[in-house]
C-alpha positions, 0 to 999 in steps of 0.5 A, spaced: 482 452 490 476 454 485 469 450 487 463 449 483 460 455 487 465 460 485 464 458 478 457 459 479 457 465 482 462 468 476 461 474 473 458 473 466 457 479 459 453 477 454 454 482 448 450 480 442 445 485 438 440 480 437 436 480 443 432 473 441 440 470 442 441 474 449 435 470 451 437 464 449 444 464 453 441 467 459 437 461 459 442 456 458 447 459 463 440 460 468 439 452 467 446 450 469 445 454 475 450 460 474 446 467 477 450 473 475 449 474 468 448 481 465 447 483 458 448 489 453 445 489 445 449 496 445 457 494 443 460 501 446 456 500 453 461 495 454 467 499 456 464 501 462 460 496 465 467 492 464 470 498 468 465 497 474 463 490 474 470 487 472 466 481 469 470 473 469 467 472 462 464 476 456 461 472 451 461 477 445 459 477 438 463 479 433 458 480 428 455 486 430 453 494 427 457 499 429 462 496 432 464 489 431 467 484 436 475 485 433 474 492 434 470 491 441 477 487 443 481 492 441 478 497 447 478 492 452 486 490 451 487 497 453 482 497 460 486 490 461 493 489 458 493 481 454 500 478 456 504 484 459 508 481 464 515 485 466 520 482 467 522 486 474 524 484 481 520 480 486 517 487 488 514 489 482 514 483 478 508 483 477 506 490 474 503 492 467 508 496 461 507 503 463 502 506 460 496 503 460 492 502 465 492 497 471 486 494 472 489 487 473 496 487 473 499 481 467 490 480 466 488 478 460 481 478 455 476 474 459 473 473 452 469 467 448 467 470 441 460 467 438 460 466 431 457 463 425 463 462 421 468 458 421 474 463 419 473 468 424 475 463 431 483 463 428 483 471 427 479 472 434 484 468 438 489 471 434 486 478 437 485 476 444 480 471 445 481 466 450 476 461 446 470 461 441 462 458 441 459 456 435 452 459 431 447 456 432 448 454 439 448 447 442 447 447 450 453 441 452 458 446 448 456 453 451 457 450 457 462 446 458 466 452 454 463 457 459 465 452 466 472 452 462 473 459 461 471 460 468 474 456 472 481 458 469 479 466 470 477 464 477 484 461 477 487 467 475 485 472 479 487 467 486 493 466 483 494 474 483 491 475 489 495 470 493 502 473 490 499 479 493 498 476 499 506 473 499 509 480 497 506 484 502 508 478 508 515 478 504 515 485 505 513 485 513 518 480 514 524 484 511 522 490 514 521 486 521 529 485 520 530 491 519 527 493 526 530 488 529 537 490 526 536 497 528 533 496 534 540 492 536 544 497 533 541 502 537 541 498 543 549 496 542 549 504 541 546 507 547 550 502 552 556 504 549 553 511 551 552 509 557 559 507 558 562 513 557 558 518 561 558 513 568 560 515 574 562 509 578 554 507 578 553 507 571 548 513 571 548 518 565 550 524 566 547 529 562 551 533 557 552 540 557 548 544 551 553 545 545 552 551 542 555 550 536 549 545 533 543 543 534 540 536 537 534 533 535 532 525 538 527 522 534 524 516 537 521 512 532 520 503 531 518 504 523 524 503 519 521 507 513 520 514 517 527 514 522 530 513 514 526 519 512 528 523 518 535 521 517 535 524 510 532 531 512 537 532 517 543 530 514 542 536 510 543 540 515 550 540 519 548 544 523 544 540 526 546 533 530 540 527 529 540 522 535 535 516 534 532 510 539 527 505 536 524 505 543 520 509 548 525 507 554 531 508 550 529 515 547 528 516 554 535 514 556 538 518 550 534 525 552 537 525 559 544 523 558 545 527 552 539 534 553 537 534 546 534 541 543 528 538 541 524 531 541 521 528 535 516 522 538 511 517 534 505 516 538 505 509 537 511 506 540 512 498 540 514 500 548 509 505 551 505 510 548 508 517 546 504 520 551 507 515 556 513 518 553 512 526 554 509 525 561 516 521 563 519 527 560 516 532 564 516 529 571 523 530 570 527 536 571 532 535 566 527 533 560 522 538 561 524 543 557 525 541 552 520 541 546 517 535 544 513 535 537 508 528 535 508 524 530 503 520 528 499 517 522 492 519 525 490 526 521 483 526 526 482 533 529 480 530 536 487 526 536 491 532 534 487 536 540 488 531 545 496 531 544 496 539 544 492 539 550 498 533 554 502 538 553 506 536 545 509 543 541 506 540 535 504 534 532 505 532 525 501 526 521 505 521 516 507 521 512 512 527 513 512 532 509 519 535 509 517 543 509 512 542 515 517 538 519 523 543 517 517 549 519 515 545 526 523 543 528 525 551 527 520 552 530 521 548 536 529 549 536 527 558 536 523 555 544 529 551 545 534 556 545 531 560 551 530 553 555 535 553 562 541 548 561 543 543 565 550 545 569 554 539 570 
C-alpha cells in the first residue's frame, strides 16, 4: 500500500533549460511537502543521473537546445525498456527483451512533459511519456498531475518487488520438495542397503574395495549441488557415485560401502562437516579415507580451519568442474595406498 509519506519522499527530476522555470517548480513541489527534488538545465546530464539515482518522476521539457525532450526520451527508452514484458514461464516472466539493459525489468518512462503547445501532448505520449503539464504553470494541476504519477510509479515498483519476493518463495518451496523427495529416496535406498549387508543384528558390513572402479560418497542436503556432482561424475565410468543428504546417513554409507573418497558440505542440515570428519576418524574403518570439504565460504581463515581438522581439500561453491576433478584425482591417487578393510 503506497502512503502519502512514500509519494512525498519520491524521487523527482526536473529537466528544464530555463532556470526561472526550475525554481518555479521546486517551489510549487517544496510546498506541497515533496522533499527529494533534483534539477538539471543540461539535457545530456540526464542519462546518468537517472542511472544513479533511479528517479520515480522526470518533468522534462521538451522545448530545449541541443537536445529536446523527444529526443531525451528516446536515450531513456534504452536504460529503461517501455512496455517489454515477455511472454515466458513463471521463472522468467518478468525479464526484459535480450539486449537492452535491465535496470527494471517490464519498466516504463517515469515521464511528464512540460510544454507550451497544445500539439506536442499526442506526440509525447505516443513517444513515451506517461502525462503531460501545461506552460504557464497552474499550482493545482502540476500537483495533482505530479501525486498521480507518483503514486502509479510507487505502485509500480511494489508490485515488481512483491513478485520478486513470490518467485524467490516459489523457488524455496520447490526446491524444499525437492529435498524432501531426495532425502526420502535416499532414506528408502540406504535402508534397502542396509538389508542386504546384515547379519542377524542388522549391522553393515563393510565392502570389500573394488579395484575395478572408484567410489566417491558425496554428502550434501542442497539439490543443486548433489545434481552438479551427479553430472561430473557420471562422465566418468570408472568411477561409482554414492549420495546421502545427511551427515548421519553419510556416515552410515561410508562404513558399510568404505568408499575411495569422501565429498562433504560444512553446513549439513544435521551436524556440522566437521562433526562428520571427527566421527569418520574415530573409527578405524573410515579413517583412511580421504575427505575433501565443501563449502560456499571463500574466507581464508575458514579454509584454514578445516585443513588444520584434518579435510584433504577444501573446495568453495559453486564447484568448479576442473578443480573438483584436479582435488578428486588427487585424493583417489592417496586412496589407492590406504589399508582395505578385510571381511
Amino acid at each position: 500500500m503506497i502512503s502519502s509519506s512514500d509519494i512525498l519522499h519520491g524521487k523527482i527530476l526536473i529537466v528544464d533549460d530555463q532556470e526561472a522555470n526550475i525554481i518555479l517548480l521546486e517551489r510549487m513541489l517544496a510546498a506541497a511537502g515533496y522533499t527529494s527534488v533534483t534539477s538539471t538545465t543540461n539535457p545530456r546530464a540526464v542519462f546518468e543521473l537517472y542511472r544513479k539515482n533511479r528517479y520515480d518522476l522526470v518533468l522534462l521539457d521538451l522545448e530545449m537546445p541541443g537536445m529536446d525532450g523527444f529526443e531525451v526520451m528516446e536515450e531513456l527508452k534504452k536504460i529503461e525498456p517501455q512496455n517489454l514484458l515477455v511472454e515466458l514461464p513463471m521463472k522468467h516472466q518478468f525479464q526484459v527483451i535480450e539486449g537492452l539493459e535491465e535496470i527494471e525489468p517490464g519498466g516504463y518512462l517515469p515521464v511528464i512533459v512540460i510544454t507550451a503547445h497544445p500539439g506536442h501532448k499526442l506526440r509525447a505520449l505516443k513517444a513515451g511519456a506517461m502525462d503531460f503539464i501545461s506552460k504557464p504553470f497552474e499550482l493545482a494541476e502540476v500537483r495533482a498531475r505530479v501525486r498521480n504519477m507518483l503514486d502509479v510509479r510507487l505502485l509500480h515498483v511494489e508490485t515488481g518487488k512483491y513478485i520478486k519476493a513470490l518467485e524467490q518463495k516459489i523457488m524455496e518451496v520447490e526446491a524444499s520438495r525437492a529435498l524432501n523427495r531426495r532425502q526420502s529416496d535416499e532414506v528408502k535406498r540406504l535402508r534397502d542397503q542396509m538389508a542386504s549387508l546384515a547379519k542377524g543384528t542388522g549391522a553393515p558390513e563393510p565392502q570389500p574395495h573394488n579395484p575395478q572402479f572408484h567410489t566417491v560418497l558425496h554428502i550434501e542436503d542442497k539439490p543443486d549441488s548433489l545434481e552438479l556432482v551427479e553430472k561430473i561424475i557420471s562422465r566418468h565410468p570408472d568411477m561409482h557415485l554414492l549420495t546421502a543428504v545427511s551427515g548421519k546417513a553419510g556416515i552410515a554409507i561410508a562404513r558399510a560401502w568404505l568408499p575411495d573418497v569422501i565429498v562433504t558440505d560444512i553446513n549439513l542440515h544435521d551436524m556440522y562437516g566437521f562433526t562428520v570428519l571427527e566421527i569418520l576418524r574415530a573409527d578405524p574403518a573410515t579413517a583412511p579415507i580421504p575427505v575433501i570439504a565443501l563449502s560456499a565460504n571463500a574466507m581464508p581463515l575458514s579454509i584454514q580451519k578445516c585443513l588444520d581438522a584434518g579435510f584433504f581439500r577444501y573446495l568453495t561453491k559453486p564447484i568448479k568442474v576442473d578443480e573438483f576433478m584436479d582435488v578428486l584425482n588427487a585424493a583417489l591417487e592417496i586412496s589407492e595406498n590406504k589399508p582395505v578393510a578385510s571381511n
